[in-house]
Backbone as CSV, one residue per row, in Angstrom:
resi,resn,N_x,N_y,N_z,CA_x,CA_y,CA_z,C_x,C_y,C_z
1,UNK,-167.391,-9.353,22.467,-165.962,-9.544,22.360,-165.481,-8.971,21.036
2,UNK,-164.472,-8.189,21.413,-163.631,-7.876,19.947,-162.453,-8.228,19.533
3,UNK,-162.392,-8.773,18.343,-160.652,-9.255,17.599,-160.173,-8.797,16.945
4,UNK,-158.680,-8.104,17.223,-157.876,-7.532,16.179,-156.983,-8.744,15.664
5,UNK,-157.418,-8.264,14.259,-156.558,-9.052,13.127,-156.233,-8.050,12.133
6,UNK,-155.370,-8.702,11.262,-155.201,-7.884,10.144,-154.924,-9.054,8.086
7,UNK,-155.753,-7.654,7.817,-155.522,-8.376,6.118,-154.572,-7.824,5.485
8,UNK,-154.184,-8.512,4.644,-152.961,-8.170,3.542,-153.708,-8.221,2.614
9,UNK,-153.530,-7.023,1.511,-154.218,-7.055,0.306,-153.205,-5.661,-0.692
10,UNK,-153.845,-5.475,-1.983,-153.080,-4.280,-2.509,-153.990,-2.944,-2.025
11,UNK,-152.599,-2.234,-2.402,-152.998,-0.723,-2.196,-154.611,-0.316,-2.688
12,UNK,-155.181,-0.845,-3.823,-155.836,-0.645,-4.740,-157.361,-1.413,-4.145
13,UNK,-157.009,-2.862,-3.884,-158.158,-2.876,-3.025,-157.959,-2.802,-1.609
14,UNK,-156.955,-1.997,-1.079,-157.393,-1.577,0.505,-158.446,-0.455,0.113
15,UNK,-158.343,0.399,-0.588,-158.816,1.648,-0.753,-160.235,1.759,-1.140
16,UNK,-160.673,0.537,-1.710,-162.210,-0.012,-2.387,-162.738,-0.800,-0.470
17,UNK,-161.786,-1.543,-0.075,-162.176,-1.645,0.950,-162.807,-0.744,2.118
18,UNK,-161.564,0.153,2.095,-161.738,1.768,3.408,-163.491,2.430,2.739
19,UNK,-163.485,2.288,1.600,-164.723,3.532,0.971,-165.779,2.935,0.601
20,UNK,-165.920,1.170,0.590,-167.089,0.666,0.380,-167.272,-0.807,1.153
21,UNK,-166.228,-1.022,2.404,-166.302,-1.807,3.275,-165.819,-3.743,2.275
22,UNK,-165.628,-4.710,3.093,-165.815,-5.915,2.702,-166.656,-6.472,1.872
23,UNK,-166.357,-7.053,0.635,-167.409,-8.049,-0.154,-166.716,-9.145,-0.110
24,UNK,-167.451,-9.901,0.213,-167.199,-11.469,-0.485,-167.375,-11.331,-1.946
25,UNK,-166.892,-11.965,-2.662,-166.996,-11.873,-4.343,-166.446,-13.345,-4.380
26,UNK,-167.936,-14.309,-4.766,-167.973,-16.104,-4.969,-166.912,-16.013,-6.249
27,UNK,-165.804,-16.758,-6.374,-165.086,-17.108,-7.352,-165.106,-18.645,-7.528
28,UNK,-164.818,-19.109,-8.994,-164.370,-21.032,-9.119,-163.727,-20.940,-8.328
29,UNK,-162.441,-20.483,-8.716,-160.810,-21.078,-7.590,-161.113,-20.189,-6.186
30,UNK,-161.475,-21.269,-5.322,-161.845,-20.433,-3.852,-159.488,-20.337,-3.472
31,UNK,-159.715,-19.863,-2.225,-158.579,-20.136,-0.981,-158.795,-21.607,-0.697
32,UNK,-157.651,-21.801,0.106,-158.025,-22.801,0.765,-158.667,-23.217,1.650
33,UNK,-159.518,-22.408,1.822,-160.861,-22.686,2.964,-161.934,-22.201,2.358
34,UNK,-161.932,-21.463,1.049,-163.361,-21.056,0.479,-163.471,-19.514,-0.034
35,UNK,-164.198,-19.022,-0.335,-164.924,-17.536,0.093,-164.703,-17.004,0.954
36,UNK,-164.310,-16.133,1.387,-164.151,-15.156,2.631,-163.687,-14.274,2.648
37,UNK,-163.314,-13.932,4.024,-162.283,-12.609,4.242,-161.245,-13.112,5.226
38,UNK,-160.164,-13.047,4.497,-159.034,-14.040,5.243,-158.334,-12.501,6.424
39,UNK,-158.363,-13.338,7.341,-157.344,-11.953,8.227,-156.156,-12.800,9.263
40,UNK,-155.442,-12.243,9.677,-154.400,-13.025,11.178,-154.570,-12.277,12.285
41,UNK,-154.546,-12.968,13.200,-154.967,-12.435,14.586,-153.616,-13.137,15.400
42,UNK,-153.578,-12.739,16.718,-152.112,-12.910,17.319,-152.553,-14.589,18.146
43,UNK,-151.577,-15.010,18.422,-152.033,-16.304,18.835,-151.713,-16.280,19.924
44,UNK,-151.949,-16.860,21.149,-152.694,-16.824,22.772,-150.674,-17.039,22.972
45,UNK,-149.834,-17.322,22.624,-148.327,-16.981,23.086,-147.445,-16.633,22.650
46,UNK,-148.076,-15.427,21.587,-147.315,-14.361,21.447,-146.030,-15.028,20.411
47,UNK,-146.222,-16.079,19.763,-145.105,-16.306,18.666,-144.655,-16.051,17.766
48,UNK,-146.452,-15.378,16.875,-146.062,-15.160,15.800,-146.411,-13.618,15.979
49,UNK,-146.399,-12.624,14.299,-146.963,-11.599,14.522,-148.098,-11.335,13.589
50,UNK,-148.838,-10.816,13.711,-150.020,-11.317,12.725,-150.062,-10.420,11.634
51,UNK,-149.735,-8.956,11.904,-149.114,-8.112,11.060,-148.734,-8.320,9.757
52,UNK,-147.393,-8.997,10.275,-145.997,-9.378,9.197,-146.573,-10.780,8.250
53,UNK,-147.853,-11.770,9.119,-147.861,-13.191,8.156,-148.548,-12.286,7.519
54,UNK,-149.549,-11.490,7.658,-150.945,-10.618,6.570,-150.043,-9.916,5.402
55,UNK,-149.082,-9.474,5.874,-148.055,-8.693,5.005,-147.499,-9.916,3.838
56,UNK,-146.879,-10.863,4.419,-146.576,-12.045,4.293,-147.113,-12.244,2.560
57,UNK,-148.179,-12.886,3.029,-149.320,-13.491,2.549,-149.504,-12.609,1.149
58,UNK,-149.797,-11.276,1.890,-150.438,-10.584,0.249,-149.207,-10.551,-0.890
59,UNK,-147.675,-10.063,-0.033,-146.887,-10.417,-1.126,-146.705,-11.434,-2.211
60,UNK,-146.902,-12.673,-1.469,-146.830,-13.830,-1.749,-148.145,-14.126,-2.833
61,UNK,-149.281,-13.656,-2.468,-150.378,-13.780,-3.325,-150.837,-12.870,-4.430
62,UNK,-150.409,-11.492,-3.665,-150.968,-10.384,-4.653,-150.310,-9.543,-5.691
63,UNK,-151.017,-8.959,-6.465,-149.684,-7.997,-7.601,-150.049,-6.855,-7.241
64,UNK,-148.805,-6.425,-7.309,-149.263,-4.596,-6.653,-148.562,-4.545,-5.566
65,UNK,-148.289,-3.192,-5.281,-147.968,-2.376,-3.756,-148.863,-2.823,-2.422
66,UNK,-148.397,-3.830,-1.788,-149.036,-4.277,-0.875,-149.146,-3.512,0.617
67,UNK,-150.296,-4.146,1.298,-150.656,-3.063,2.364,-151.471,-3.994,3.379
68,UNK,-151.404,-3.475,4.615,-152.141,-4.221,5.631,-153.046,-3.462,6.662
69,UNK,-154.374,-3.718,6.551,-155.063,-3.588,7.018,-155.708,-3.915,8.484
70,UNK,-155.501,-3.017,9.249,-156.027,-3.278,10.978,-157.745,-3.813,10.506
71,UNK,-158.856,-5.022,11.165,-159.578,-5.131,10.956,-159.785,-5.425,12.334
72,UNK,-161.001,-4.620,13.025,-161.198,-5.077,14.027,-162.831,-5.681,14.346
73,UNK,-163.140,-7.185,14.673,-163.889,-7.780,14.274,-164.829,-8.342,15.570
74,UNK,-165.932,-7.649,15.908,-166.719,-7.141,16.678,-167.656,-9.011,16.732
75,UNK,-167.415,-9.904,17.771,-167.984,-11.473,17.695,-169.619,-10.728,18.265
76,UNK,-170.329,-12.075,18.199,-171.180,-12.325,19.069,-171.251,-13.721,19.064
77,UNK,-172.406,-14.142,19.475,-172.586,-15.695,19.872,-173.263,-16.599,18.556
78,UNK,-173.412,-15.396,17.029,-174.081,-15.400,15.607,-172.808,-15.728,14.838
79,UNK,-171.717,-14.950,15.224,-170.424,-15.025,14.245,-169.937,-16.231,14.316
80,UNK,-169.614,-16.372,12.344,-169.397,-17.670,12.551,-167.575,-17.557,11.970
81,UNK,-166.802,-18.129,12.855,-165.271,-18.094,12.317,-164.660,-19.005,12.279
82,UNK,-163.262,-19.440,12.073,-162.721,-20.726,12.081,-161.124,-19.949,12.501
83,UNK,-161.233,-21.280,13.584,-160.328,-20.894,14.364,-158.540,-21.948,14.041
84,UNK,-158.170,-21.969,13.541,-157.329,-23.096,13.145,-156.537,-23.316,14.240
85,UNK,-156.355,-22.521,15.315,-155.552,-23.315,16.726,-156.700,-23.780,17.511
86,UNK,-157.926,-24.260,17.512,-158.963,-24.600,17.820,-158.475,-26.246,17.867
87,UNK,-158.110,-27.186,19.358,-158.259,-28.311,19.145,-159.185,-28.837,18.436
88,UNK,-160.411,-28.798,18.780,-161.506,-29.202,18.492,-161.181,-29.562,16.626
89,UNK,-161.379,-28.501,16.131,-161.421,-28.067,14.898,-160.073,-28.865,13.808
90,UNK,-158.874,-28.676,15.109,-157.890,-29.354,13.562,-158.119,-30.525,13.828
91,UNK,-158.651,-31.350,15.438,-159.446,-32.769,15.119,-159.776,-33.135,13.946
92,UNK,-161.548,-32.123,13.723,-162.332,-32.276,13.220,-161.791,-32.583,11.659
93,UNK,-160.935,-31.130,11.262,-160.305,-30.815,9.686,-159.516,-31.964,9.466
């Protein structure tokens, strides 16, 4: 199965991204879920756009000429993700 999402980030690291792919880089002050690679994906009725929150987001977070990144994210039954419209899960959270 494959998922299109997309990241918001600057011009500066889209471009470290395109030419040397994703790092996690462990920081003190995580996100609010940790370490990762944050992306938006479209939600099963079409409400929001996932685009514009990624766009959203980096403004809101980042300095610099912001930019959004198509990431398309190849599952298997190994990948581990978090799904936040996941009943289960905002139970759990």
């Amino acid at each position: 199965m494959s998922l299109e999402t997309f990241h918001g980030t600057t011009r500066e690291i889209a471009t470290i991204i395109l030419n040397e792919g994703f790092k996690i880089i462990p920081k003190e002050v995580t996100n609010d879920l940790g370490n990762g690679i944050y992306t938006f994906c479209p939600d099963d009725y079409g409400c929001w756009n996932p685009k514009e929150n990624a766009k959203r987001y980096a403004k809101q977070y980042k300095r610099g000429k912001v930019i959004v990144l198509k990431v398309i994210i190849n599952t298997s039954s190994q990948t581990t993700y978090i799904d936040l419209d996941d009943p289960v899960f905002m139970r759990e959270w």
